[in-house]
C-alpha positions in Angstrom: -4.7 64.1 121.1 -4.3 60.6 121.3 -0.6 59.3 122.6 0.6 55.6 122.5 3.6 54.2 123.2 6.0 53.6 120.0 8.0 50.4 120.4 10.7 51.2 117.6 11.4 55.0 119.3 10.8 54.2 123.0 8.7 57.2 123.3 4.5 58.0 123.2 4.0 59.7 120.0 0.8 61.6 118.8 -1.0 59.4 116.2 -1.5 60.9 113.2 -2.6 59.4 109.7 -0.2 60.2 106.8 -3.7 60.2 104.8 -7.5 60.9 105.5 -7.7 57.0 107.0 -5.9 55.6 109.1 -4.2 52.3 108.0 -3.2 49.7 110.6 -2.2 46.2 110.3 -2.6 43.9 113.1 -1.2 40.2 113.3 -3.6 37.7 113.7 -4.3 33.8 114.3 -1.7 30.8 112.8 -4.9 28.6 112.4 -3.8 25.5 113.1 -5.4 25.0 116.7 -8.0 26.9 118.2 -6.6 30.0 119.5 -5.7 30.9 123.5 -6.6 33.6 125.6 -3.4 34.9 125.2 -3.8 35.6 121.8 -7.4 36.7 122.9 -5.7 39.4 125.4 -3.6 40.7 122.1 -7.2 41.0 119.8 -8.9 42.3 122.5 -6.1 45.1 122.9 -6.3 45.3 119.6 -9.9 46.1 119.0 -9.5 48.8 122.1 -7.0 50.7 120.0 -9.6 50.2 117.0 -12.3 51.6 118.7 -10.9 54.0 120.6 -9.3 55.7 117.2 -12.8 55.8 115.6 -14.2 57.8 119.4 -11.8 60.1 118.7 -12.5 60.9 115.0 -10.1 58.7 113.1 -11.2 57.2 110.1 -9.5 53.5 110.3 -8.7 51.0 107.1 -7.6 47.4 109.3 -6.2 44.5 107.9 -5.7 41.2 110.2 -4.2 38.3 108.5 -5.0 34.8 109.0 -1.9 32.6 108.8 -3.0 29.7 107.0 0.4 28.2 105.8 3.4 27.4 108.7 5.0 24.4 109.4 1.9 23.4 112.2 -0.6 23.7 109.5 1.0 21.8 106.9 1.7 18.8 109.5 -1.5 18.9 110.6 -3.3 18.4 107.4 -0.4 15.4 106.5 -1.3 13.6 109.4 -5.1 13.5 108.9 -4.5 13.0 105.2 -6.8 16.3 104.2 -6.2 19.1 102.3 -4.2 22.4 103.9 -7.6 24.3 103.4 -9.6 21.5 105.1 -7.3 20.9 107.8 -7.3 24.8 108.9 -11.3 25.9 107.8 -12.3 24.5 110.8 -10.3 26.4 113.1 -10.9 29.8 110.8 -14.3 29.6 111.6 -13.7 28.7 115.3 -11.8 32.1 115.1 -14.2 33.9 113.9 -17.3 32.7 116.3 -14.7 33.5 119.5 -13.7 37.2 117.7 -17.9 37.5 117.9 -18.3 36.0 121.6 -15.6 38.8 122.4 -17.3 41.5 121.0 -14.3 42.1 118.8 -15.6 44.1 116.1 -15.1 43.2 112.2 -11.9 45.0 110.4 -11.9 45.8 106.9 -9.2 42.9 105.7 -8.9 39.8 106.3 -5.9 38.2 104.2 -5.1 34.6 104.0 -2.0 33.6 102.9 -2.9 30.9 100.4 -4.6 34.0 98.6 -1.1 36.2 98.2 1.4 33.5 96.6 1.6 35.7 93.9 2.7 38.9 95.6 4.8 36.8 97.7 7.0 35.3 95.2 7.2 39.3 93.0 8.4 40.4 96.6 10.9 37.7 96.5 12.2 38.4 93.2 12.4 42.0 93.7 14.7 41.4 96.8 17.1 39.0 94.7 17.0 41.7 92.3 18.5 44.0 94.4 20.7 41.5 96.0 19.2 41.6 99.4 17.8 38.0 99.1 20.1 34.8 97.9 19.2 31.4 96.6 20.9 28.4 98.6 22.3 25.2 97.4 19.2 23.4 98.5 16.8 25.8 96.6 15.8 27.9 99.8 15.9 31.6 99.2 17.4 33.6 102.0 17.2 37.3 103.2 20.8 38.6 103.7 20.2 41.0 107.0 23.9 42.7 106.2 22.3 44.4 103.7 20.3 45.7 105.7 22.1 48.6 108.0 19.5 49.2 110.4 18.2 45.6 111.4 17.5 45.5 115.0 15.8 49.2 115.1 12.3 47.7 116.2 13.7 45.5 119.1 17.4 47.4 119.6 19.4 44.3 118.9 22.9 44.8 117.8 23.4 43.5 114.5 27.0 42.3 115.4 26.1 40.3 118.2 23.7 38.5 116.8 24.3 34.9 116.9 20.6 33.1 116.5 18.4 32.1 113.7 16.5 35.0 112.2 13.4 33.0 111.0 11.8 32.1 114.2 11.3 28.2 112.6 12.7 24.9 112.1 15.5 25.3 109.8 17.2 21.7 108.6 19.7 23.8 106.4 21.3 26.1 109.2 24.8 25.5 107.3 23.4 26.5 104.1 22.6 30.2 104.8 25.1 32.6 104.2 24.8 33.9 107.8 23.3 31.9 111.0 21.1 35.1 111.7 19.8 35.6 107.8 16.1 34.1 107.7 13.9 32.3 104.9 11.6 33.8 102.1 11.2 31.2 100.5 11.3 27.2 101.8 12.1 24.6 99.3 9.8 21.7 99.0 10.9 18.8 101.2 8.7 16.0 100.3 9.4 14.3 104.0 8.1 17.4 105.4 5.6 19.2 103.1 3.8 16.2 101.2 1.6 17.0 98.7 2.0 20.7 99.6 3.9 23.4 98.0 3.5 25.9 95.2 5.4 26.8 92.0 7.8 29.6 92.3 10.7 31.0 89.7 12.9 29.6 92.6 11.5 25.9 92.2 8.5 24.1 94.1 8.1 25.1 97.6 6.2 27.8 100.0 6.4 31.2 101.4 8.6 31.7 104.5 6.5 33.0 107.5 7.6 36.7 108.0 7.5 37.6 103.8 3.6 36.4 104.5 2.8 39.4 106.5 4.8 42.0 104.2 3.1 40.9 101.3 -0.6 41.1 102.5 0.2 44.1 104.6 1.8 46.4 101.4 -0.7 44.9 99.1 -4.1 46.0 100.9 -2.8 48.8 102.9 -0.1 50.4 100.6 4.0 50.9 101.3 4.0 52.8 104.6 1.3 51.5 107.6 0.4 53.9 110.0 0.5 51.5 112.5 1.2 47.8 113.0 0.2 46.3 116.2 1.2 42.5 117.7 2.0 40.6 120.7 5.2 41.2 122.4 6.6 38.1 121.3 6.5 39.2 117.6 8.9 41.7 117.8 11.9 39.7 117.4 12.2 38.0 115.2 8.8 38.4 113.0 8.5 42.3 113.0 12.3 43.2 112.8 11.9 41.0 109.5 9.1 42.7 108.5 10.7 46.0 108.2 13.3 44.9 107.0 12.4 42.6 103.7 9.9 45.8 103.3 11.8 48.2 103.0 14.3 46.8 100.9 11.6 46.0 98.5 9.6 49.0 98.6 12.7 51.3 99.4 9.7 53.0 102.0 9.5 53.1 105.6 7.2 50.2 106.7 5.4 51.2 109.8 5.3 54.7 111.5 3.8 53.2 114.7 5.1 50.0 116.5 2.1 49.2 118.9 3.1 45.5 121.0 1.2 43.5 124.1 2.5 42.1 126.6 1.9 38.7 127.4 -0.6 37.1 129.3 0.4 34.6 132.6 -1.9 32.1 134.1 -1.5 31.9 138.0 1.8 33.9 137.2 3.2 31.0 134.8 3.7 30.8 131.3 0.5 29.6 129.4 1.4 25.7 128.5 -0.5 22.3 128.0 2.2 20.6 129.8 1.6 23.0 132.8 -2.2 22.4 132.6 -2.9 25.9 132.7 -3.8 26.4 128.8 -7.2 27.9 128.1 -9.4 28.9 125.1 -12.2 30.8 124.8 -14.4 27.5 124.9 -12.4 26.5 128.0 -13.5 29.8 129.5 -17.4 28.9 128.3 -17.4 25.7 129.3 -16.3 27.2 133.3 -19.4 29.1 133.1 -18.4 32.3 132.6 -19.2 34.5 129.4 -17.0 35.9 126.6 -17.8 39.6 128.2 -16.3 38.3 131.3 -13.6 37.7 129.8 -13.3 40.8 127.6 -13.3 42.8 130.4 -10.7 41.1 132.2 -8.4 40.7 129.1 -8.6 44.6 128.8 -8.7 45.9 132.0 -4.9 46.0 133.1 -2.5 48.1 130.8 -1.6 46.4 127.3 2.5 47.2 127.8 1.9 45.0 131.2 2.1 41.3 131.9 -2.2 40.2 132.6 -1.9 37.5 135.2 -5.2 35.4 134.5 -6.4 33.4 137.4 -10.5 32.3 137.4 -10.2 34.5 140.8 -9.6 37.3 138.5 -12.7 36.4 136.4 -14.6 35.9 139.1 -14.0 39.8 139.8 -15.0 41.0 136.0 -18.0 38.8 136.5 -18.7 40.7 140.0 -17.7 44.3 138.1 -20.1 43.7 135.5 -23.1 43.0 137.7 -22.0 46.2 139.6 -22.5 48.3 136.7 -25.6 46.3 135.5 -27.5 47.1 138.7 -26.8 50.4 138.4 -28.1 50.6 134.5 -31.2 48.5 135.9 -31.7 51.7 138.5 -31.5 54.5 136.3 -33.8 53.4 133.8 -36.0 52.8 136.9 -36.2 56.6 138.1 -38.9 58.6 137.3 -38.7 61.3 139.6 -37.7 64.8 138.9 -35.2 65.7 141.4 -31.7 67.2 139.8 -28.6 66.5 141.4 -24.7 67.8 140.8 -23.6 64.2 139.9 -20.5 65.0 137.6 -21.0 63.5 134.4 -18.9 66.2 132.5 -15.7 65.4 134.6 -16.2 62.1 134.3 -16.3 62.3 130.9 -12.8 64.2 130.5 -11.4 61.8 133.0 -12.2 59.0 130.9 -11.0 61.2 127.8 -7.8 61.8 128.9 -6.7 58.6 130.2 -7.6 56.7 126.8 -5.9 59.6 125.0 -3.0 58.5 127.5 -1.2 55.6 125.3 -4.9 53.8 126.3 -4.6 53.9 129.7 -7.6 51.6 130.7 -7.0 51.4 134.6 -7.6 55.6 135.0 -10.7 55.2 132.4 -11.4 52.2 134.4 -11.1 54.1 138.1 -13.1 57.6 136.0 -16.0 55.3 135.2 -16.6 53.4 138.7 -16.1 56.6 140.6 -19.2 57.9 138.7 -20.9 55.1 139.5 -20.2 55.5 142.6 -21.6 58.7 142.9 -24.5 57.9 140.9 -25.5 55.2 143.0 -25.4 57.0 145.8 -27.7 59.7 144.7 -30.1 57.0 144.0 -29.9 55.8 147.4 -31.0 59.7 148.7 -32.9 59.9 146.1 -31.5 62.8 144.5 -31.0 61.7 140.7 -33.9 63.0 138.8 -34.9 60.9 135.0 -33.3 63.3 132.5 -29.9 63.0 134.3 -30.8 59.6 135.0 -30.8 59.4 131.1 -27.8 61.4 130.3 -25.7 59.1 132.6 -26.8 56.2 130.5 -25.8 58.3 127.7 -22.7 58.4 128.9 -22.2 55.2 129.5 -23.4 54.1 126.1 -20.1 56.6 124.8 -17.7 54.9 126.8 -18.8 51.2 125.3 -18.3 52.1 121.9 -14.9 52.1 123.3 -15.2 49.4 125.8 -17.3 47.0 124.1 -18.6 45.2 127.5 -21.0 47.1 129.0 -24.2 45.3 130.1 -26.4 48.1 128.9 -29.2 46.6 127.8 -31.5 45.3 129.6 -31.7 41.7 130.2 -34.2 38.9 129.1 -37.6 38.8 129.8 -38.6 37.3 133.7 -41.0 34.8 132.8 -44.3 35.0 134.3 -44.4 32.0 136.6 -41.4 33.6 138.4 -43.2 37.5 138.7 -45.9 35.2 140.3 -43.7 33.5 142.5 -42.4 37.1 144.0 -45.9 38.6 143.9 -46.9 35.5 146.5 -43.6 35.7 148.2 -44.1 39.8 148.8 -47.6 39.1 150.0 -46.2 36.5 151.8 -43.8 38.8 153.3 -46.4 41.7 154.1 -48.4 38.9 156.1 -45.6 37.9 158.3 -46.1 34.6 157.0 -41.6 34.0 156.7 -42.6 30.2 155.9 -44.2 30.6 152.7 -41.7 33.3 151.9 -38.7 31.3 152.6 -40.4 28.8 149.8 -41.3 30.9 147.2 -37.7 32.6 147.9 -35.8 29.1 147.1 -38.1 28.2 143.9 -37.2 31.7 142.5 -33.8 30.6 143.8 -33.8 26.6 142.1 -35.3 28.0 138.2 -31.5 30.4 138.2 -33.1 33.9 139.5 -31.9 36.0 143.0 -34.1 38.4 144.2 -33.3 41.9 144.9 -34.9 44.3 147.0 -34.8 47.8 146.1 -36.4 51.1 147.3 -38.8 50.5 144.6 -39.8 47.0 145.8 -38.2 43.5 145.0 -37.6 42.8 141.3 -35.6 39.5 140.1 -32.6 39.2 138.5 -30.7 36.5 136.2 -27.9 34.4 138.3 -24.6 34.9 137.0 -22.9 31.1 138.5 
């Protein structure tokens, strides 16, 4: 039974599908930039939850949208005098090639909000219908949150005590709204700030508030109710709280069963900030030298409801974990004997289970796996593993990455032949005493990227990982 932690009822809850799929909504990129590794540790968490539903049986329907319309998007495409869809196309397909370089796998959905005006603006209506939505003097609609009773359930604000702008943006109207805390559906067309960009609405020329964005696409593709809706922690007030709220006034259905939210990522325990110098992407990462599994492993390696400090120390370590468990792979599909041994795959297994089934508690998966590598390196080392367990531990493994989605379980690229030569002449070498000719054909393997590893079934090279 699989448990996460629900952020609306404070509580792990058993997740279970009001259907025979599964329907979860995740938020994804503003595209106006290339995105961070902070919003890298969210996917990445994301896709963990993903996968780790399907292990367990789930059938899963995902929508992630792309948020293609904001105030950051619309500036950037006035400043280089391009259209909104050239401006951000670039950076949609950056997203995309980093989601692949991540191992991220594909979701079913992937909305933009240029494409859902249209259900936009009927939600809109439908909420002035009913009176929970009011046009302003300046042609701005507005969500009234006194009409709704239970705003603040998601992040346990008290309605009356709240003295801050609900939208989470910009507002040059504050005095306009009928309440400081009420937040925008729809934003009248400003032609200072919006250009040649807007859209026609019943309401007048303008575009789509941020939060109504996500309602839309998320009741459109997956229906009124979402089993569960995932984010950063950053997103819960105010973008979530507004979700729920707008959709369930519209809909007059509960929104989301599940509240699933990430904590955020630090950088040498700071916040992530250009100004700070400490602001990475993904191509940041690459350019260091390091890989995108590297960095998957370290994004989802500590517990998604705690803060990740990154440091390149700490990728350093997934780099070194990775290699660990790579050497081991390379070993077992080296054995051939037929010894048997009482290596404990089967707890392993449950160990691993159970701590995903935990509200995904990678660091016990984490500690189940490594402690069966442990054990099954060790039993190479006596030579006590025979080649059918051998197998079934790479099984194994091969189970647990469907979940992780990091393991280097394949085995690498090809050695090329001048470099077998170059050991076969420096083992010789070696079996003639002769440590001068060694010592060279040791640092030519060395200068062409290779180390050489000597094992109990001779010397064999491997790929440098600096």
């Amino acid at each position: 039974m699989l448990k996460l932690y629900n952020t609306e009822t404070r509580t792990k809850e058993e997740v279970v599908s009001l259907g025979p799929v599964l329907k979860m909504y995740t938020c994804g990129p503003t595209i106006y930039d290339f995105a961070h590794i902070g919003n890298f540790r969210t996917y990445v968490v994301e896709d963990l939850l993903r996968r780790t539903l399907l292990f367990f049986g789930l059938k899963v329907e995902q929508a992630m949208n792309i948020t293609d319309i904001d105030d950051k998007t619309i500036r950037g495409a006035i400043k280089k005098q391009i259209s909104l869809r050239d401006y951000t196309e670039p950076f949609r397909k950056a997203f995309f090639e980093d989601l692949q370089a991540l191992n991220i796998e594909k979701v079913e959905h992937y909305p933009n909000a240029t494409d859902y005006i249209a259900e936009m603006i009927q939600m809109i209506e439908g909420l002035m219908r009913n009176g929970c939505a009011y046009k302003s003097q300046n042609g701005s609609v507005y969500f009234s949150i006194q009409k709704f009773a239970q705003y603040g359930r998601l992040s346990h604000l008290n309605l009356t005590d709240l003295k801050v702008n609900a939208s989470g943006e910009n507002e040059a109207d504050e005095y306009d709204k009928d309440n400081i805390a009420d937040f925008v559906l729809w934003k009248a067309y400003d032609s200072q700030r919006d250009g040649q960009i807007f859209w026609e609405s019943p309401f007048g020329p303008g575009r789509p508030g941020w939060h109504i964005e996500c309602s839309a696409m998320a009741t459109r593709l997956l229906g009124h109710t979402i089993d569960i809706h995932c984010g950063g922690v950053d997103n819960m007030f105010p973008h979530h709280e507004n979700e729920i709220a707008q959709s369930e006034c519209c809909t007059g259905h509960r929104f989301v069963r599940h509240w699933v939210h990430v904590e955020h990522l630090l950088v040498d325990h700071k916040k992530m900030s250009k100004s700070l110098g400490n602001f990475f992407t993904l191509r940041d990462i690459l350019k260091k030298g390091y890989t995108g599994a590297q960095l998957r492993y370290l994004l989802l390696s500590t517990h998604y409801r705690t803060q990740l400090n990154f440091t390149l120390a700490g990728l350093d370590s997934a780099r070194a974990s990775l290699q660990r468990l790579e050497d081991l792979f390379i070993r077992l599909r080296a054995i051939r004997s037929h010894h048997m041994s009482s290596a404990c795959l089967d707890k392993a297994r449950e160990r691993f289970n159970q701590a995903l089934a935990d509200d995904l508690n990678i660091s016990a998966a984490l500690s189940a796996l490594f402690d069966c590598v442990r054990e099954l390196n060790s039993l190479c080392d006596e030579e006590k593993l025979g080649e059918e367990e051998a197998q079934d531990a790479l099984r194994l493994f091969a189970q647990w990455d469907q979940v992780l989605g990091v393991l280097p379980l394949h085995p690498q690229e090809e050695i090329p032949s001048s470099l077998v030569q170059l050991l076969e002449v420096r083992e010789q070498a070696r079996r003639e005493r002769n440590w001068r000719l060694s010592d060279e054909m040791r640092d030519q393997i060395l200068s062409q990227g290779y180390l050489i590893e000597d094992t109990p079934q001779g010397a064999r090279l491997k790929k440098s990982r600096k």
